[in-house]
N, C-alpha and C positions, 0 to 999 in steps of 0.2 A: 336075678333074684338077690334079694342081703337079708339081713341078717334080723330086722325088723321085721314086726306083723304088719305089715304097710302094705297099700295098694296105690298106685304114683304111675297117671300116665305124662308125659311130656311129650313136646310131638319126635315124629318117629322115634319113642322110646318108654318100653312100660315094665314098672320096676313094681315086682310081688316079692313079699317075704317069702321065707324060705317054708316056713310054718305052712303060710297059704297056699303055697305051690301045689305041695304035699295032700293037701286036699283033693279026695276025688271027684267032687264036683268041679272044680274050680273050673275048670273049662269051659264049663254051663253055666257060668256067674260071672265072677268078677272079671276073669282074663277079657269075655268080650267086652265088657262095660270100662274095662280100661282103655282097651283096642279103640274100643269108639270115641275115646276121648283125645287120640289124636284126631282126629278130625274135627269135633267138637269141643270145643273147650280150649284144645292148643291151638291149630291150623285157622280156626274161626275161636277169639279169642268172648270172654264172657265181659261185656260192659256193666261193670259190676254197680253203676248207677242206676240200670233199669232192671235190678236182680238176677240172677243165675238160672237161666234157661236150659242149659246143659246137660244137670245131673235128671231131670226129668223126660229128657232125648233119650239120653243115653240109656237112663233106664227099660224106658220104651221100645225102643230098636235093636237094644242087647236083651235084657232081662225079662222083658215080655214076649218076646220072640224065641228064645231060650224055650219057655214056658209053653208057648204056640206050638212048638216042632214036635214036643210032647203032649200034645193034646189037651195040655192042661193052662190054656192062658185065660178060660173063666174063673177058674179058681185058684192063680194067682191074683186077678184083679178084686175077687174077692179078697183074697187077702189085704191087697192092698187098701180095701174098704175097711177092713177091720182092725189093720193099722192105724188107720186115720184115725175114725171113732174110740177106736182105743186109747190113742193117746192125744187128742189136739180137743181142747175146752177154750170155751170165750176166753179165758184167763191167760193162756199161753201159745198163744196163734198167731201167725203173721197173715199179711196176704200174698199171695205167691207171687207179684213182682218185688216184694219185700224181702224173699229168701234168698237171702248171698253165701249162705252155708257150702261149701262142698268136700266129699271125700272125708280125710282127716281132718278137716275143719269145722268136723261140725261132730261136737261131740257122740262118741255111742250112746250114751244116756240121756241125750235128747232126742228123745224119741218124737215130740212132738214137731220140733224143725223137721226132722227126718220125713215125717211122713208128710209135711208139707212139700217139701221139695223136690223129695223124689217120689214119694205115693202120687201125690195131686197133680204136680207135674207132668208123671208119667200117664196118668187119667184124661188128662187134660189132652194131651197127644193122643190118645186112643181115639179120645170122643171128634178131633179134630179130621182125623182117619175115617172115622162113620160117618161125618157129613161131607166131608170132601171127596173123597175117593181114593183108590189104590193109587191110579195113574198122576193126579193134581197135587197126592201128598208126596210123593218122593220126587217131581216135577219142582216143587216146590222146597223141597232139602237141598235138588242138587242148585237150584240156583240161589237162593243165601248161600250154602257153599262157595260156588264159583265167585259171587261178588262178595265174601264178607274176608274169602283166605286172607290170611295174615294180617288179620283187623281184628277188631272188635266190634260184638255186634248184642243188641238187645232184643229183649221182646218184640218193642216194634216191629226192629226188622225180618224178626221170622213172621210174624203176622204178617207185614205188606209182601215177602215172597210168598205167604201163599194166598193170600189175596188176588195175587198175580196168576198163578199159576192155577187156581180153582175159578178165577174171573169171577170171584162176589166178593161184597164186603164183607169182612169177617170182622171186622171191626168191633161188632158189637160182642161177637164168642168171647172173646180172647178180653174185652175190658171185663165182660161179667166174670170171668174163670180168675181174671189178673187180680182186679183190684177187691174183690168181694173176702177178707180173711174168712168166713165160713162158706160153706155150701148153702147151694138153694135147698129149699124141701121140694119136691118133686111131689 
């Protein structure tokens, strides 16, 4: 920990303010979302030409899981719905291969980045979870894992592992969810 409000993972090493430590959540939040970011983010690096994939994993696999072991991962995603809506208007919205925001780089008062990147992104991996499956989605983690360590890797390349590893083209999820800066209406 130091002496800053910071949350800073680098690989094998995750550096929390003192402040945040101190938190008694903190266990159930950010420490795993940093934890995972060795793996994500350092070990498999963010090719920041095809946007930041990362903070939307990581939120998903820490912080909605988190949410899950409490019973409560519908109404965190609500929340995350009401993040979005709340803050992202045709005026101030990217499209999420567009979001290169992360962590401390993306200011707290943008709210609307924020909920692009980690809201959307982390929805984006839920919904990719409901159509694919338990087995083909973490099939498909572990191998962009295996082939991207100590690289850098994009959207693509998480889409084509799991393309691979669900055997369909996913192709068309992943352009709609990437390039679209708003939601469909449903």
């Amino acid at each position: 920990e130091n002496r800053l409000p910071t949350g800073y993972a680098m690989p094998t090493f995750t550096l929390l303010g003192q402040a945040v430590v101190r938190l008694p959540f903190i266990t159930e939040t950010s420490l795993g979302h940093e934890v995972l970011h060795s793996w994500f983010g350092n070990a498999v690096g963010v090719d920041g030409s095809q946007g930041n994939w990362c903070e939307g994993l990581t939120t998903y696999l820490a912080d909605q899981s988190f949410a899950a072991d409490k019973r409560a991962d519908a109404a965190f995603r609500k929340q995350q719905l009401i993040n979005y809506q709340s803050s992202v208007a045709p005026d101030n919205t990217v499209a999420l291969k567009d979001f290169s925001g992360a962590g401390s780089h993306v200011p707290s008062g943008d709210k609307a980045n924020r909920a692009v990147g980690y809201d959307k992104g982390s929805m984006l991996f839920h919904m990719l979870f409901r159509e694919i499956g338990d087995a083909p989605f973490y099939a498909g983690l572990r191998e962009f894992y295996a082939r991207f360590r100590n690289r850098q890797a994009g959207w693509q390349d998480l889409a084509a592992s799991f393309s691979t590893s669900s055997h369909q083209n996913l192709e068309p999820f992943f352009s709609q969810w990437l390039s679209r800066a708003d939601v469909p209406r449903l």
